[in-house]
GUKOL-789598 format. One line per 8 residues: their letters; for each residue x, z, y of N, C-alpha, C. Coordinates in Angstrom, 2 decimals, padded with zeros to 5 digits. Layout:
! residues N
a) X/Z/Y/X/Z/Y/X/Z/Y ~ ...
! end
This chain:
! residues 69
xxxxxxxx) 003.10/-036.89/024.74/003.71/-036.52/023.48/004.78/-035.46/023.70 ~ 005.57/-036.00/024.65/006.35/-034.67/025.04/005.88/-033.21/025.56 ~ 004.57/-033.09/026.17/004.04/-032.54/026.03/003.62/-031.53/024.88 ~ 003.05/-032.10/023.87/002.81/-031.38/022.48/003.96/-031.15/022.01 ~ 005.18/-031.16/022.30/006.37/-031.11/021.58/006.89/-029.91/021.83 ~ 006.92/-029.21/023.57/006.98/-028.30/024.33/006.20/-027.42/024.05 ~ 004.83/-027.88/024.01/003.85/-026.42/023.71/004.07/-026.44/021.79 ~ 004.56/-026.81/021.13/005.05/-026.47/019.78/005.91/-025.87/019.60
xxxxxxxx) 006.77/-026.04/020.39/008.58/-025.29/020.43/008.26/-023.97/020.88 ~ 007.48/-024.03/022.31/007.38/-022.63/022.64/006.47/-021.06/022.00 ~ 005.51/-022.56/021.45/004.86/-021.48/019.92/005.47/-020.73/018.57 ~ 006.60/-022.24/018.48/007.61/-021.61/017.32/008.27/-020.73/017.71 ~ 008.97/-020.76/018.96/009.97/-019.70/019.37/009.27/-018.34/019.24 ~ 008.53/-018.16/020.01/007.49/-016.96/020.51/007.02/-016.57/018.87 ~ 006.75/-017.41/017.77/006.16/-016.59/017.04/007.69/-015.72/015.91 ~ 008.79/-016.61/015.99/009.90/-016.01/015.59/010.40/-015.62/016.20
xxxxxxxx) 010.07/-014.83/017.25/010.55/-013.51/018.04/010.01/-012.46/017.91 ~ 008.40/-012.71/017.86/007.60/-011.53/017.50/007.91/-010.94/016.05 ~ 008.38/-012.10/014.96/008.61/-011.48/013.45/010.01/-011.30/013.84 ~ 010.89/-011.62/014.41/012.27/-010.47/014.70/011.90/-008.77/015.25 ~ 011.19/-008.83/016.12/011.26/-007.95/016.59/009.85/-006.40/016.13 ~ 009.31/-007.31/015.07/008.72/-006.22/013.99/009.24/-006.11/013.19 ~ 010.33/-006.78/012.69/011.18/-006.82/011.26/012.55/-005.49/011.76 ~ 012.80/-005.65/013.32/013.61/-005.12/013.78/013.63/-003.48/014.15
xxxxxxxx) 011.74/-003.24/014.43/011.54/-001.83/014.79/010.90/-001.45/013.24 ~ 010.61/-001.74/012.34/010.24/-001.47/011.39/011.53/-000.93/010.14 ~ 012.36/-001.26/010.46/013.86/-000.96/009.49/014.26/000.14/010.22 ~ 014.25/000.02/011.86/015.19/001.50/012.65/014.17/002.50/011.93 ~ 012.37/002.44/011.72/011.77/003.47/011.15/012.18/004.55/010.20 ~ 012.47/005.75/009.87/012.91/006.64/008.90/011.84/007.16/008.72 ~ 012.10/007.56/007.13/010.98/008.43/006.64/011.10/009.57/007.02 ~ 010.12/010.47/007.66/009.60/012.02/008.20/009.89/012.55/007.11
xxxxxxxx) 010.27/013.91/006.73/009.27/014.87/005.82/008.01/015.23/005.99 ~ 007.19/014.69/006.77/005.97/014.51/006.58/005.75/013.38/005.61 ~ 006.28/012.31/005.62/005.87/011.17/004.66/005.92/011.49/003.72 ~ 007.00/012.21/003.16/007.01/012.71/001.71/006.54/013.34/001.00 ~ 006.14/014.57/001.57/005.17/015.40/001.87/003.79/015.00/001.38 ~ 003.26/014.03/001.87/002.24/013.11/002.02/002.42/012.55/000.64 ~ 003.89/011.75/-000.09/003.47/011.10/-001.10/003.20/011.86/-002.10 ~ 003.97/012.79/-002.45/003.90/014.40/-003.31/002.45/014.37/-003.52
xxxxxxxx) 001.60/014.94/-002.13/001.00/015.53/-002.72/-000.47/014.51/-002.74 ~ -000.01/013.18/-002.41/-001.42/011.67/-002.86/-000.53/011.92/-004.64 ~ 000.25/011.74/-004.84/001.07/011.24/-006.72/000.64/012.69/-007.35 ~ 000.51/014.12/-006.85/-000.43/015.20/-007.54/-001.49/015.12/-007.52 ~ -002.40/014.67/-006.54/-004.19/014.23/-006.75/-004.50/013.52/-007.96 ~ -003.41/012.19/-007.32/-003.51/011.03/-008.59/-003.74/011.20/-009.90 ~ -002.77/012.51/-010.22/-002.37/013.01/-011.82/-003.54/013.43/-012.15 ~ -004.07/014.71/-011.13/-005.12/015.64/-011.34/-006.81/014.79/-011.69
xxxxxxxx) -006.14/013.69/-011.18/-007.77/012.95/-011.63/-007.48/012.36/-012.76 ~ -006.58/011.72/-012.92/-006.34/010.83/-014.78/-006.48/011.92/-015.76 ~ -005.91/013.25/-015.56/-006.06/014.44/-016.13/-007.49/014.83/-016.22 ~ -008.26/014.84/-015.80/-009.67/014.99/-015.60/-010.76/013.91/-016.29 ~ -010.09/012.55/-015.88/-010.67/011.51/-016.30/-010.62/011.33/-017.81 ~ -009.33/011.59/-018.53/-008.88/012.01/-020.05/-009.53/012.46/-020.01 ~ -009.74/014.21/-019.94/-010.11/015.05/-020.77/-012.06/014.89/-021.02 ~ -012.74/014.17/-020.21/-014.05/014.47/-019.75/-014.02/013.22/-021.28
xxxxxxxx) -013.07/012.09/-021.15/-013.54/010.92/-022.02/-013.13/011.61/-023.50 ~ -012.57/011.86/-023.51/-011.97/013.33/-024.92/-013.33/013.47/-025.30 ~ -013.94/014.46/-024.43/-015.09/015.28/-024.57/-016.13/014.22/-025.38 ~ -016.45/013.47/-024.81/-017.84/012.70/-024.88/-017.09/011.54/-026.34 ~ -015.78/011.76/-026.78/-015.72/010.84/-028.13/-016.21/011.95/-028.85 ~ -015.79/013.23/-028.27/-015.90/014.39/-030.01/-017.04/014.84/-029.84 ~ -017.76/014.54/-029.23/-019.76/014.53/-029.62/-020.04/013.60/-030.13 ~ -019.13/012.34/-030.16/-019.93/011.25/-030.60/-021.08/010.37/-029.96
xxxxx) -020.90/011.06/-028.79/-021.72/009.60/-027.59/-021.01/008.09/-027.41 ~ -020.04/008.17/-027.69/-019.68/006.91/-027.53/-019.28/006.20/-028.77 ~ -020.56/006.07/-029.74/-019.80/006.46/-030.96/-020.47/004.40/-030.78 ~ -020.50/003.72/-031.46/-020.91/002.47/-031.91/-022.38/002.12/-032.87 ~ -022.76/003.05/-033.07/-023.52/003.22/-033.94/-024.61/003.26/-035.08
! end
């Protein structure tokens, strides 16, 4: 029993060291101007397709394809 008690402790320890020490190099991380860079121009694609996606569904009400009919 003492046994299982030891290999439990040393599992708990070990696994709350590993989440210290990703919690720990993950905060020193700073954002690049590459990252930003990056979000810019994924949040301009983004637009450019809802913009696209509107206008095409625009289109196809004022023919009346999607009419109910």
């Amino acid at each position: 029993m003492t046994t299982v008690m030891v290999i439990f402790g040393l599992a708990l320890v070990l696994g709350g060291a590993a989440f210290i020490v990703v919690a720990w190099r993950d905060r020193r991380r700073q954002p690049t101007p590459e990252d930003s860079a990056a979000a810019r121009e994924a949040a301009s694609t983004q637009e450019r397709y809802a913009a696209e996606r509107h206008g095409v569904q625009g289109d196809v009400w004022q023919r009346g394809q999607n009419s109910q009919g």
